[in-house]
DRENDO-1510 file (C-alpha; in Angstrom, 1 decimal, always signed):
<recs>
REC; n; res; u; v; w
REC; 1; UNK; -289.6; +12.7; +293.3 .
REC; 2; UNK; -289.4; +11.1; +290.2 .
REC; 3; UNK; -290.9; +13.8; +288.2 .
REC; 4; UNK; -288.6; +16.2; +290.0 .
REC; 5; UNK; -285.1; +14.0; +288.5 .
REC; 6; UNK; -286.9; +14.1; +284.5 .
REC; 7; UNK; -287.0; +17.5; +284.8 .
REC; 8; UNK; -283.9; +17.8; +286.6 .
REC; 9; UNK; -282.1; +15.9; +283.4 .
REC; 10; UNK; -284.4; +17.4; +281.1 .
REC; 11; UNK; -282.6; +20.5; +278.6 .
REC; 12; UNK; -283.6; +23.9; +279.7 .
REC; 13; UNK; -285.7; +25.1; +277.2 .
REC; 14; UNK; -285.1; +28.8; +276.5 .
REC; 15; UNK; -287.7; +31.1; +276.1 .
REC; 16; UNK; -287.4; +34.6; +274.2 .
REC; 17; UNK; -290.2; +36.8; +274.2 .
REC; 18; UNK; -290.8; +40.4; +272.4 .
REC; 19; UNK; -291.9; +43.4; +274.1 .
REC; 20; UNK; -294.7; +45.3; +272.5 .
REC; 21; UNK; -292.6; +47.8; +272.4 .
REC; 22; UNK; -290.2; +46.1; +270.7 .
REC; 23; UNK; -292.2; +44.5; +268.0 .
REC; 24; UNK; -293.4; +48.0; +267.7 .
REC; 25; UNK; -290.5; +49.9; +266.6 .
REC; 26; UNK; -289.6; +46.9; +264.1 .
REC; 27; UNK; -292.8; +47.7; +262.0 .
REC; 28; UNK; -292.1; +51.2; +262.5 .
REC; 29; UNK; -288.6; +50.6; +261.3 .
REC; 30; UNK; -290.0; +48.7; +258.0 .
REC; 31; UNK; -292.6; +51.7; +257.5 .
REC; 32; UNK; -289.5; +54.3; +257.3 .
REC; 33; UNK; -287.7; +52.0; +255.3 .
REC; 34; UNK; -290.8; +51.4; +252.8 .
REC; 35; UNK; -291.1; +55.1; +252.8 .
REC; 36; UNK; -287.9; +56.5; +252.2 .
REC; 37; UNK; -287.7; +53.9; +249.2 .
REC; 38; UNK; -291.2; +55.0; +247.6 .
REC; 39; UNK; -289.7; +58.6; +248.3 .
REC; 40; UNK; -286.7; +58.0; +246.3 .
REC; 41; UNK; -288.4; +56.1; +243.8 .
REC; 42; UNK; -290.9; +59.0; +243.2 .
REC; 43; UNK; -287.9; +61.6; +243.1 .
REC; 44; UNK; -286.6; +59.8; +240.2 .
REC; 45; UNK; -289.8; +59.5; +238.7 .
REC; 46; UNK; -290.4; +63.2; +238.9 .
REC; 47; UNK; -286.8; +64.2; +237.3 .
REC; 48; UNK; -287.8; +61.7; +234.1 .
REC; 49; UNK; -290.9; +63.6; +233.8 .
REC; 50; UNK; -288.8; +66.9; +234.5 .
REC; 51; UNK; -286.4; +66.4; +231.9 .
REC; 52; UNK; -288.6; +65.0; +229.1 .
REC; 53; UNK; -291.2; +67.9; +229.4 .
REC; 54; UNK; -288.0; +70.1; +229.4 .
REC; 55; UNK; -287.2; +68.6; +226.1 .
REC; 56; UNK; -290.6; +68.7; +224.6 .
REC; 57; UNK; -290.3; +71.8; +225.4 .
REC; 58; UNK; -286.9; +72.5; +223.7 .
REC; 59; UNK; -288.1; +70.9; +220.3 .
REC; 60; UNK; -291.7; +72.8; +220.2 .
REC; 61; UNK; -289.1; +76.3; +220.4 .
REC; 62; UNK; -287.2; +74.9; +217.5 .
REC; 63; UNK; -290.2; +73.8; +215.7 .
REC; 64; UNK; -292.1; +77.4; +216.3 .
REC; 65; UNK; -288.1; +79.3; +215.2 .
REC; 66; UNK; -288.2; +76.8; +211.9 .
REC; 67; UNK; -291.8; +78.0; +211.1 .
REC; 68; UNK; -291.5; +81.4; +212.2 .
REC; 69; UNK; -288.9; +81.9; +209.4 .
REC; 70; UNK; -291.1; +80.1; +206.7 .
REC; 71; UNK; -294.0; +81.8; +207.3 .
REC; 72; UNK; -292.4; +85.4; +207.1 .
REC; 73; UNK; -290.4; +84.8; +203.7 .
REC; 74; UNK; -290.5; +88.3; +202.1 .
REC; 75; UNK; -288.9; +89.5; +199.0 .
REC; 76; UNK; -286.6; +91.1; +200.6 .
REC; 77; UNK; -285.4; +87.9; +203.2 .
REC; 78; UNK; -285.8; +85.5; +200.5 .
REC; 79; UNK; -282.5; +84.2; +200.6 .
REC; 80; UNK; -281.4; +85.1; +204.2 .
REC; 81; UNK; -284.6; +83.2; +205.2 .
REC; 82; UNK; -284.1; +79.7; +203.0 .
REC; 83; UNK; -280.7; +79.7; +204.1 .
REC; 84; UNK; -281.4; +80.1; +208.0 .
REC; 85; UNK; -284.5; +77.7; +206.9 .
REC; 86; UNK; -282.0; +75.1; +205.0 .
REC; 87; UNK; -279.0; +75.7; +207.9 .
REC; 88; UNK; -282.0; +74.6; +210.2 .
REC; 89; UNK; -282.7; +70.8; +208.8 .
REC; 90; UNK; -281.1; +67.3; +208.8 .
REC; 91; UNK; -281.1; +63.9; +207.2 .
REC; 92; UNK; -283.4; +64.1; +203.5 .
REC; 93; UNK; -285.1; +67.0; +204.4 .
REC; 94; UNK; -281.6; +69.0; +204.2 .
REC; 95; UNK; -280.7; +67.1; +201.2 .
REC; 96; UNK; -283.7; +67.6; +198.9 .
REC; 97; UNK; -283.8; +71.5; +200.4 .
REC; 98; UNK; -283.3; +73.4; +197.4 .
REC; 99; UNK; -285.8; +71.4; +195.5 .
REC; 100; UNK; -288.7; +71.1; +197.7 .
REC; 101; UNK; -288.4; +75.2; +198.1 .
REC; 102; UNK; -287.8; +76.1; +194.7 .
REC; 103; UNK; -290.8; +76.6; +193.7 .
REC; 104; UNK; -291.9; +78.9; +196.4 .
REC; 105; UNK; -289.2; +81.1; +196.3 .
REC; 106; UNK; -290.0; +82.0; +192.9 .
REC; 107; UNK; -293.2; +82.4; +193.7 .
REC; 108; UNK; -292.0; +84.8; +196.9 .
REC; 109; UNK; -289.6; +86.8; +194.0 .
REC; 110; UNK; -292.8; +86.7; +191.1 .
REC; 111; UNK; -295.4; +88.0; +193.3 .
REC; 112; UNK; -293.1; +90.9; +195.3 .
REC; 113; UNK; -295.3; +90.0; +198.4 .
REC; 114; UNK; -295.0; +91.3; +201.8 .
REC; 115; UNK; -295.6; +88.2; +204.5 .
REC; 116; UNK; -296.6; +88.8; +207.9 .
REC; 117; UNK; -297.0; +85.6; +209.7 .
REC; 118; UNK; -298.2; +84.1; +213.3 .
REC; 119; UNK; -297.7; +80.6; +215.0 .
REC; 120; UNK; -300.9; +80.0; +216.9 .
REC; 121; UNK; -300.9; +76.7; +218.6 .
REC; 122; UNK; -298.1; +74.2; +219.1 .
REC; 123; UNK; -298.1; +71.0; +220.8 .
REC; 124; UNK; -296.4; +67.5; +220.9 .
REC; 125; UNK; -297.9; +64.4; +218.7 .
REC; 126; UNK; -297.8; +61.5; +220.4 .
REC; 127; UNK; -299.0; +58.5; +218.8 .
REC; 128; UNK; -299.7; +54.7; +220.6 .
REC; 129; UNK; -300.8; +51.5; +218.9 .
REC; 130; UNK; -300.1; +50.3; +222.4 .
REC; 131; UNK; -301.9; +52.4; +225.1 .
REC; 132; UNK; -300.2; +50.3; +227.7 .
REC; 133; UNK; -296.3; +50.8; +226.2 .
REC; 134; UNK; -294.9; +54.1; +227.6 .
REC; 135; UNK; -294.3; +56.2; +223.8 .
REC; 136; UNK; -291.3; +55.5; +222.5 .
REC; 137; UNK; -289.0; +58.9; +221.9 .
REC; 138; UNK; -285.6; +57.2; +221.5 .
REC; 139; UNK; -285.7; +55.7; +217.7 .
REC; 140; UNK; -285.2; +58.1; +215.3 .
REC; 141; UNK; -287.9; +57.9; +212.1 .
REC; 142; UNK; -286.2; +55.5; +209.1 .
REC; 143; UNK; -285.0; +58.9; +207.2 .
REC; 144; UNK; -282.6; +59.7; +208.9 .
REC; 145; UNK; -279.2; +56.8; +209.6 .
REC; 146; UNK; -279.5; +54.6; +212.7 .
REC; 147; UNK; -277.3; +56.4; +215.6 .
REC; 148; UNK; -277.6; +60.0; +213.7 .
REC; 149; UNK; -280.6; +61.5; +216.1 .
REC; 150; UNK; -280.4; +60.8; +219.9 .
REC; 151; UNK; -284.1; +61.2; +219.6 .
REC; 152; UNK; -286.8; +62.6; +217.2 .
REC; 153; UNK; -290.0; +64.6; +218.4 .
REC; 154; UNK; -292.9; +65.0; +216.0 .
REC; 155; UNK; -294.3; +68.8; +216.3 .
REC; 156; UNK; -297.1; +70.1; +215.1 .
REC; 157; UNK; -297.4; +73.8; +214.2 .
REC; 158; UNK; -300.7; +75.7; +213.2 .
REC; 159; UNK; -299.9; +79.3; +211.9 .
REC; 160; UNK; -301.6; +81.7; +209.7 .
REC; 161; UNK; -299.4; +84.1; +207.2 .
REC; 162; UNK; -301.0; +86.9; +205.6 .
REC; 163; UNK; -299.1; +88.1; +202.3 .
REC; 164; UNK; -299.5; +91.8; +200.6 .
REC; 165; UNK; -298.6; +90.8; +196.8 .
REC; 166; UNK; -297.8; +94.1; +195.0 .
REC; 167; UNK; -301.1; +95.7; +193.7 .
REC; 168; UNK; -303.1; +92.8; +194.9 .
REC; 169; UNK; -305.7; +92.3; +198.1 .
REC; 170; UNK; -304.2; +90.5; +201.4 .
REC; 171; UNK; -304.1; +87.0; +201.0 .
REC; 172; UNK; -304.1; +84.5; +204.2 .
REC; 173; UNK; -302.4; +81.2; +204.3 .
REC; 174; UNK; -303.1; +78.6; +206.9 .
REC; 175; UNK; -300.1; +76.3; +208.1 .
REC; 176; UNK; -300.8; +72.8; +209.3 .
REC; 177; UNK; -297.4; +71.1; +209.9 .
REC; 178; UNK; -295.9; +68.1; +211.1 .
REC; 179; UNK; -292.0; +68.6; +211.5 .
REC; 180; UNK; -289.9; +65.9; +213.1 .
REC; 181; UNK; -287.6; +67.3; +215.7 .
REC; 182; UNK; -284.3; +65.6; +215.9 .
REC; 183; UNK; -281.6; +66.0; +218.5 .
REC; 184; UNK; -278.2; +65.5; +216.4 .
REC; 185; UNK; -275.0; +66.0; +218.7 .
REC; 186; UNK; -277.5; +68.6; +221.3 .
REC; 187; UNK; -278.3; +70.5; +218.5 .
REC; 188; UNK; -282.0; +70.3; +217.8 .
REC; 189; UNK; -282.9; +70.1; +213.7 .
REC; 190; UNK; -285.8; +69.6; +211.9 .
REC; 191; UNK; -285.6; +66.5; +210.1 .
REC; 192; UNK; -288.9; +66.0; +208.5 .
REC; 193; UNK; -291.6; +68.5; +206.9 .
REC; 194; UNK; -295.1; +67.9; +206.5 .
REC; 195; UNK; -297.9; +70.0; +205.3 .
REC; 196; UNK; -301.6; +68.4; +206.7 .
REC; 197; UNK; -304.7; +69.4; +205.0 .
</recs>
């Protein structure tokens, strides 16, 4: 009897115990949840990768439009051409236009030549000092002012131009350029010429 009044005054102790089923459908729960999340996280990834591919491939059009003009300079297009060519930059390159083509455009008037040209491969440079940094496409390069470019692409262009001079054999010129590609207000200029040897 006396064990029969301790437990008598002792508390109930309450005991709560999870079905199989139960515990079950919780880790299911946490799976769908888990899931869903990794789903949405890849979704976004995918739209990033989307939309920067869709603005490489914007800037490798306007690089390929730039150099399409360059290459086919004529006699007759001379001037049509450098303006298109010079309505077409930004920053310095725009600036020190007329200089930096001076001296082929009297070359293009000199030789009367006929210029047929071809872009043959294109592609996006993409340079990393730190393979483990994701490459960096927001600064624009240091010629043109901070907050000018939304971002700059470098491009780089191989085309061959073969020119007719007047009297003369066919001559063929290879072109091995790095432009920059800048986005200035959605309008995509070039914003930096370089010829590579």
């Amino acid at each position: 009897m006396p064990e029969d009044a301790q437990d008598a005054g002792a508390p109930a102790v309450k005991q709560t115990t999870f079905s199989r089923h139960g515990v079950v459908s919780a880790l299911l729960g946490l799976i769908c949840v888990a899931a869903a999340a990794l789903l949405a996280l890849t979704w976004v990834h995918h739209r990033s990768d989307v939309a920067e591919r869709t603005h490489q491939t914007a800037a490798m059009q306007a690089a390929i439009d730039w150099t399409g003009v360059l290459i086919n300079m004529t006699k007759d297009n001379v001037e049509t051409s450098l303006q298109k060519l010079h309505d077409g930059t930004v920053g310095q390159l725009n600036t020190d236009f007329e200089a930096s083509v001076q001296p082929y455009r009297d070359v293009v008037r000199t030789l009367q030549s006929q210029t047929t040209g071809q872009i043959e491969a294109v592609a996006i440079e993409n340079v990393h000092h730190d393979l483990d940094a994701p490459p960096d496409t927001s600064n624009p390069p240091s010629e043109l002012p901070a907050g000018m470019a939304a971002r700059t692409d470098t491009v780089l262009v191989v085309a061959t131009s073969v020119s007719q001079n007047a009297g003369g054999q066919p001559q063929t010129v290879r072109w091995n350029l790095r432009l920059d590609v800048s986005d200035v207000d959605g309008q995509l200029l070039i914003s930096r010429l370089e010829s590579l040897r």
